[in-house]
C-alpha positions as CSV (number, residue, x, y, z in Angstrom):
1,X,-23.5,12.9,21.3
2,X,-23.6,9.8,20.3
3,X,-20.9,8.0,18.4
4,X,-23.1,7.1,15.4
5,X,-24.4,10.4,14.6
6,X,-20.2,12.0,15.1
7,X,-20.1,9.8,12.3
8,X,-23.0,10.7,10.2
9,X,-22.1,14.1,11.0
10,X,-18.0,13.5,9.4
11,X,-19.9,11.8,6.2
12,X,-22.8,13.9,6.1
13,X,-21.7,17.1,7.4
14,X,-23.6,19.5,10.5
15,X,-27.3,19.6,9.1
16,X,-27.9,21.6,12.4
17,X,-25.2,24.2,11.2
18,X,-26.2,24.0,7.8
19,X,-30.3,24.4,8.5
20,X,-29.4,27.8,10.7
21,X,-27.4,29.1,7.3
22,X,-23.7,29.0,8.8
23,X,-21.2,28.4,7.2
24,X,-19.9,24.5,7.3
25,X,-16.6,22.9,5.9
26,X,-17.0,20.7,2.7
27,X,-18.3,16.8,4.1
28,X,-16.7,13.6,2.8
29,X,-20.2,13.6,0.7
30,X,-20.1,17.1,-0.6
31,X,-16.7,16.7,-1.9
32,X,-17.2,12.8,-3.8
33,X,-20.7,14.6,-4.8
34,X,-18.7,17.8,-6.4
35,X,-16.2,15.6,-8.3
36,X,-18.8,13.1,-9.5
37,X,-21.1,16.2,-11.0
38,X,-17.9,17.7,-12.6
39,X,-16.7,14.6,-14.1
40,X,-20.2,13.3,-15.3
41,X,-19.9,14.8,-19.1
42,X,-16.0,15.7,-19.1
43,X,-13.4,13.6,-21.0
44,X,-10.4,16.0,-19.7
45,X,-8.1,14.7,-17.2
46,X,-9.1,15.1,-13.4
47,X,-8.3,18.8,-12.3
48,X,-6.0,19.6,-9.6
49,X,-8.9,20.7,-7.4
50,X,-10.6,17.6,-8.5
51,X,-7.5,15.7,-7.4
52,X,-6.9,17.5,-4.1
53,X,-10.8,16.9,-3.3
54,X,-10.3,13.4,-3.3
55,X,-7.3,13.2,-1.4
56,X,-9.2,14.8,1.0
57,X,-12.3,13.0,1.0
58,X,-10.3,10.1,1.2
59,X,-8.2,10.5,4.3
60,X,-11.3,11.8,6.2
61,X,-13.2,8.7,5.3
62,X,-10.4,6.6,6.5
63,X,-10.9,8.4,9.9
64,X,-14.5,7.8,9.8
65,X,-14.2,4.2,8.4
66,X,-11.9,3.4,11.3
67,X,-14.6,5.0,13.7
68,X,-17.4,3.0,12.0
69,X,-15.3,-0.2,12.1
70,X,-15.4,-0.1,15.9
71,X,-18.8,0.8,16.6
72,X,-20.1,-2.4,14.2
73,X,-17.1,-4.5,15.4
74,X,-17.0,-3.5,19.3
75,X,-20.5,-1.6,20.5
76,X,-22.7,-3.9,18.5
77,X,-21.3,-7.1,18.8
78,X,-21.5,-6.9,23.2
79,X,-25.1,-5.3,22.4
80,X,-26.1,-8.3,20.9
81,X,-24.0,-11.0,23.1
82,X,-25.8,-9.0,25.9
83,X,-29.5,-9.4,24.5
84,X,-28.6,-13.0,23.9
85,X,-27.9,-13.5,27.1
86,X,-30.5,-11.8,28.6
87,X,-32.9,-14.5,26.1
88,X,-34.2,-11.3,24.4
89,X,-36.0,-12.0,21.2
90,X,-34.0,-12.8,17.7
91,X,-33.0,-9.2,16.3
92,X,-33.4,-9.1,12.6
93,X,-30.3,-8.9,10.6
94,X,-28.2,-10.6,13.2
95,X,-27.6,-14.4,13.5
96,X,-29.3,-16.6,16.1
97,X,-27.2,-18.5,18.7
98,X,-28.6,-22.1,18.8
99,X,-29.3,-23.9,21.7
100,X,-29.9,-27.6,21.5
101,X,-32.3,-28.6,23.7
C-alpha cells in the first residue's frame, strides 16, 4: 500500500473496513470529531474521557505527523529534483529552478 494512503488510513481510519460494517478502532479524526461535538454547547470542564481522547489523538497524530513529514520532506522533494532534471514541465505548486540562458 502506498505510504500516503497508511496515512490517510491512521487520520481517517479503514473506509474499506468501515464500508463492509466491521468493527474499526476510533481514527485520529473520530476522536478530535467526538470531543469537538461534546464540547460545542458545554461550559463544564473537559471530562476524563474527553481528556484521555485527546491524549490519544494526540500521540497517534505525532506518529502520523512524523510519517507525513517524510513523505513531503524525502519522497517528494527527489520526485521533483528528478522531473527537473529530466526537463519535465513546471508542476504547479512547486517552485521552478531557473536557468539563465
Amino acid at each position: 500500500m502506498a505510504r500516503d494512503l497508511e496515512i490517510l488510513r491512521g487520520l481517517r481510519g479503514d473506509a474499506i473496513l468501515r464500508a463492509r460494517d466491521e468493527n474499526t478502532p476510533p481514527s485520529i479524526s473520530d476522536r478530535v470529531s467526538y470531543i469537538v461535538s461534546s464540547r460545542r454547547n458545554s461550559l463544564a470542564r473537559p471530562t476524563q474521557t474527553e481528556r484521555d481522547s485527546y491524549e490519544v489523538a494526540s500521540a497517534e497524530f505525532s506518529g502520523e505527523l512524523g510519517r507525513l513529514r517524510t513523505l513531503i520532506d524525502g519522497d517528494q522533494r527527489r520526485l521533483q529534483e528528478t522531473l527537473n532534471e529530466g526537463e519535465a514541465p513546471w508542476v504547479p505548486g512547486s517552485l521552478p529552478v531557473w536557468k539563465k540562458e
